[in-house]
N, C-alpha and C positions, 0 to 999 in steps of 0.2 A: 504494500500500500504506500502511495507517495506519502512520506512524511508529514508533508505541505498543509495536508488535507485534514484538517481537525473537524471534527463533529460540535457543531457549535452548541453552546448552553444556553440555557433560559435562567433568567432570576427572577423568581418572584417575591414576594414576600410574605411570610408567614407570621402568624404572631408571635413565631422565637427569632425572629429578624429574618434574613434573606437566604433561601433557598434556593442550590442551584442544581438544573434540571440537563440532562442533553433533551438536544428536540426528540431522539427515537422514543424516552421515556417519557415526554409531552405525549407526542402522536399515541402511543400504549394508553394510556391514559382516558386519551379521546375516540380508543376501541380502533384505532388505523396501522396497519402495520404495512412495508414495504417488502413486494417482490421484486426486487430490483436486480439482473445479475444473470450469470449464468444456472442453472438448476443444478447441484449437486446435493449428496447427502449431509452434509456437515450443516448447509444454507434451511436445506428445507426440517432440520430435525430443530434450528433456529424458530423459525415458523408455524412451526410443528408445535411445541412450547407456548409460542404465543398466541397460537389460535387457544390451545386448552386453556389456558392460564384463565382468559379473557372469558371464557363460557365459564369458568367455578366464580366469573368474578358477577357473573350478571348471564344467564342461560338465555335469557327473552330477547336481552338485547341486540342490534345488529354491530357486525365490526363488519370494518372495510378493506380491504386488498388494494393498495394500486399494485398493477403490475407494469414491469417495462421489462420484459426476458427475451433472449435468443431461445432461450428454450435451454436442456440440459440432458441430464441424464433420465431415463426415461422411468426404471426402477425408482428412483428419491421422486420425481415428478407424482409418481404414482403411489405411494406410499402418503403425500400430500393431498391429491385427490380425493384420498380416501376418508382421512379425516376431515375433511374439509364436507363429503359426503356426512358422515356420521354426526355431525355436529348438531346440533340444536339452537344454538346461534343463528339467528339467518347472517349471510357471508352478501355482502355487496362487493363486486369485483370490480374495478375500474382502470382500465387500459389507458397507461400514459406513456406515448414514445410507441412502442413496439410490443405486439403478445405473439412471438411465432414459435412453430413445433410444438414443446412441452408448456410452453406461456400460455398459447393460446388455447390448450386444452385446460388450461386453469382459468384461467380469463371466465371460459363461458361453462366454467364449474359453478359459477357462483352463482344465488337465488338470485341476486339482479346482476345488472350487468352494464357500465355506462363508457363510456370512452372521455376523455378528460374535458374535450370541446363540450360536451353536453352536462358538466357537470354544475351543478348549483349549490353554489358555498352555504350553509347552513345557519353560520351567524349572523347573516343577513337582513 
């Protein structure tokens, strides 16, 4: 990984003073987590975790996928699939950049389905 490339943080403030957040634990937060990357098994057992995590945190609720994948290995693709099937969570899938091969089979896994043009910011 370029070194270069830090994962920026959030501060908020709490009432024990100022807490600080990276954005992927904002986005977890706000039920959104990123497929971003090639598909392999290390990436998707990542994902894997934070779909569960997210369903003991709140089963009703929906969480959201972007994805942007070449696709990957097709084994870990599938193994993802599957719980992304079994889930109870509904899975909103949203395609930003690219969903091809094993993306796009995840892409249009998901109970909805929106590509990033058609999406509508919610705190609006």
């Amino acid at each position: 990984m370029n070194p270069y490339l830090r994962m920026p943080n959030i501060l908020k403030e709490t009432s024990d003073g100022l807490a600080r957040y990276s954005i992927q634990e904002e986005m977890l937060m706000r039920r959104e987590i990123d497929c971003v990357g090639e598909i392999t098994k290390e990436y998707v057992y990542l994902l894997i975790l934070q779909l569960r995590y997210l369903q003991t945190v709140d089963a009703e609720k929906e969480i959201t996928m972007y994805i942007n994948s070449q696709g990957g290995e097709v084994t870990s693709g599938l193994a993802l699939y599957d719980v992304m099937k079994a889930m109870k969570s509904p899975i909103k899938t949203v395609c930003i950049g690219q969903a091809s091969s094993m993306g796009a089979l995840l892409f249009v896994s998901g109970n909805k389905r929106e590509n990033a043009t058609t999406c509508k910011n919610n705190d609006s």
